[in-house]
Steps between C-alpha positions, in 0.01 A plus 500: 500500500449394130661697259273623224715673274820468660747244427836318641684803313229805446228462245551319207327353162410498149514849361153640359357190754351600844662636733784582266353815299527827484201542704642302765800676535351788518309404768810360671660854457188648670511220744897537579503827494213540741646297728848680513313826501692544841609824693515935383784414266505436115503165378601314226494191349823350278365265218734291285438260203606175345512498129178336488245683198243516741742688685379872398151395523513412904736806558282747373230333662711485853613925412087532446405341817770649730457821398123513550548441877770804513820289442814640324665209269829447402538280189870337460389318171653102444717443843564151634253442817770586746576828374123589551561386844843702570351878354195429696696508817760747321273769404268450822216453322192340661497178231625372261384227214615302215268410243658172392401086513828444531702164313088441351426548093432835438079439466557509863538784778525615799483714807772539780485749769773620689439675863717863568784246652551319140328167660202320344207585662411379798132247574349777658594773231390279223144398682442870555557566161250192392245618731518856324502295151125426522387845637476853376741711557500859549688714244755809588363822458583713154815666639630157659483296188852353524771564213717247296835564412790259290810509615768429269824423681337227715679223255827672623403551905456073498806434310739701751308296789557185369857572423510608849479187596810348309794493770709818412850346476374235236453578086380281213733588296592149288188339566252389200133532634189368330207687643158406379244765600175289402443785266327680833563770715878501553570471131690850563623485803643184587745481191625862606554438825721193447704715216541808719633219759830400172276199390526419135102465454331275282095588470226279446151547549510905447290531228156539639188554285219472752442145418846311530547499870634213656442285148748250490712738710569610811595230869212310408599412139901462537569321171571839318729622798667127522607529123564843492767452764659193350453664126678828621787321718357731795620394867109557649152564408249691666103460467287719633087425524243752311500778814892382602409387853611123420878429374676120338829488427624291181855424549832503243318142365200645495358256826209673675564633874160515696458716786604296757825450361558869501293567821836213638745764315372808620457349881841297548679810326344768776550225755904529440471854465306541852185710355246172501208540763328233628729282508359317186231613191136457452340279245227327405365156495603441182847571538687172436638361840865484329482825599398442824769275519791707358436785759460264801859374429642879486303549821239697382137452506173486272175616577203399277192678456199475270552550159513828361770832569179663680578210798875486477549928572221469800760236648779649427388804664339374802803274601804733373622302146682723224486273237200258381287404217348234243610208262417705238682786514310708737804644695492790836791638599354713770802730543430634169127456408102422610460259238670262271671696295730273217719738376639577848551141554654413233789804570512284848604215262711677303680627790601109616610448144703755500649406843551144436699570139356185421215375226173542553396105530765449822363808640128475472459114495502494893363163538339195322122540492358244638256269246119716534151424286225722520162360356160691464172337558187682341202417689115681436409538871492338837783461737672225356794550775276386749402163359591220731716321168694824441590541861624181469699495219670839642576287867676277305706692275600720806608133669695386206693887452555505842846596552632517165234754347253704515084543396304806422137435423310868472154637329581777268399833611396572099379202335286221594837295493680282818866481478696257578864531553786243610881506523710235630851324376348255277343646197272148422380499847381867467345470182275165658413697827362778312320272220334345759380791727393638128293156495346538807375872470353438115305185633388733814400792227336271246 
């Protein structure tokens, strides 16, 4: 079924722009709220926030529109995504959502909904929820109108969690750590968590005024965290996305480490410890196959999905993986969370640093990448992936990669844009394959 409202990850878009006002998310709160409407007891609905200026507008649109149907709210104020997702399932509340657009400029936002388990919503949640969308719906009585209350030690509740997760007999006491909160949601919490942990803490990206998040900071602007690091003569850095669900590493030279270098850290060091499930991780088709390779030689395996975390967690679940996630920094760690959550993972990577008593670039560097391109093709309309010259161009490249690389040719699911995406040893013979699939699918769009 076609998604009218609904996105890959909840609703998203320009703020002040349909369907991201405050109308809409008020009607979402009905809508939501409606829908969990379920059983004699009283529910409630957990609502967190990015740092986003549009951020108070949507949340006292969502308190308007939940309360109306006769749902109590809880509002934790800025909270990284995954924290949203753990006091959902904490406090039993019926939902939860964060009002964030995550690593996008702050003109943007968004809406993610969390089910009473601390999982995304499921297809058939979120189509019942469009369905009410575009219907009127019945308000609670007088006396049911729901209530809204702040609670202030939330901040606190998340931190203990995600120290939680740190292994008990390990400390970061002597360590140096660069964190770089994107000037978003865990702009508190992530720098205290690492101190309370014996880090000495070096913050970036903690000033927030509503309008700075993730500009030219943050895992998908590194430069600041690269020469932070090298500036401050700090042994890691730590980059966290604008709702701290994605996580890169910069190490002591201030070289970047994607996420499937530290998805190959966190998996071969719970493989010698005995706790990896699965007998592998979960990626997606981006994920370089240097990774692919590096675990086949240690005996473990690599399962690819389509991109984004929504896929990878539906795997992991359904076949029994602990440990999956993206390129870019996406990371689960099921044993601990729903969702990606970055500042867990990164406390995952801490922990093998600490271990190994060894720099960060030997420990993180877990293999040599191998040589990838990814192109964009714009195109106005048509199907130029099924054009006879295109197909062509794709049989061949597959022929001449076979064996020593890999293609990825896909239609974005948000732009009228075809990717195309190689890998293979030699960096020239990439770079022609996907010039000349680019070739084909501009002549077919023309």
């Amino acid at each position: 079924m076609a998604r009218k409202y609904f996105g890959t990850d909840g609703i998203r878009g320009k703020t002040n722009v349909h369907p991201m006002t405050a109308a809409m998310a008020m009607k979402v709160g009905m809508a939501a709220g409606k829908h969990f409407l379920r059983g004699d007891h009283k529910h409630r609905v957990v609502i967190g926030k990015d740092t986003r200026l549009s951020g108070y507008m949507l949340e006292s649109a969502l308190v308007a529109g939940f309360t109306s149907v006769g749902m109590d709210v809880v509002l934790v104020g800025p909270m990284p995504t995954p924290a949203v997702a753990m006091l959902t399932q904490s406090m039993r509340a019926d939902l939860g959502v964060m009002i964030s657009a995550s690593h996008n400029p702050f003109a943007d936002n968004g809406l993610k909904l969390f089910g009473p388990d601390g999982y995304k919503l499921s297809d058939a949640d979120e189509e019942a929820i469009e369905a009410l969308l575009d219907g009127d719906l019945p308000l609670a009585a007088a006396a049911e109108i729901g209530r809204a209350k702040r609670i202030d030690d939330a901040k606190g509740r998340y931190i203990h969690f995600a120290k939680s997760t740190f292994p008990t007999d390990l400390r970061l006491d002597g360590l140096k750590v660069v964190v770089d909160c994107a000037n978003g949601a865990a702009y508190q919490v992530a720098p205290s968590a690492l101190w309370e942990l014996g880090a000495e803490v070096i913050a970036i990206g903690v000033e927030p005024n509503g309008k700075n998040i993730n500009d030219q900071v943050g895992s998908t602007a590194p430069l600041t965290l690269c020469e932070t690091v090298v500036a401050s003569g700090a042994h890691i850095g730590i980059a966290l996305d604008g709702d701290a669900d994605r996580l890169i590493v910069a190490d002591e030279h201030g070289e970047v480490v994607d996420g499937d270098q530290l998805m190959a850290t966190i998996a071969g060091g719970w493989a010698r410890q005995g706790r990896l499930q699965g007998g592998g991780l979960v990626a997606t088709v981006m994920s370089n196959l240097g990774l692919e390779r590096h675990l086949s030689a240690q005996g473990l395996g690599l399962i690819r999905t389509n991109v984004g975390d929504r896929h990878v967690l539906e795997k992991m679940r359904s076949s029994g993986y602990n440990v999956g996630g993206e390129q870019s920094g996406h990371i689960i760690l099921t044993d601990y969370a729903t969702t990606g959550d970055g500042l867990v993972a990164a406390l995952q990577v801490l922990a093998e640093l600490v271990r190994a008593g060894a720099p960060a670039s030997e420990v993180l560097h877990r293999f040599d990448p191998l040589p990838q391109l990814l192109k964009n093709v714009r195109f106005a309309g048509g199907k130029p992936l099924d054009d006879a010259r295109v197909k062509d161009a794709i049989a061949a490249a597959e022929a001449e990669l076979d064996g020593t690389g890999r293609l990825l040719i896909r239609k974005s699911g948000t732009e009228p844009l075809i990717r195309v995406m190689a890998e293979g040893e030699d960096m020239a013979q990439v770079e022609t394959v996907v010039n000349r699939i680019c070739d084909a699918v501009r002549v077919a769009a023309a």
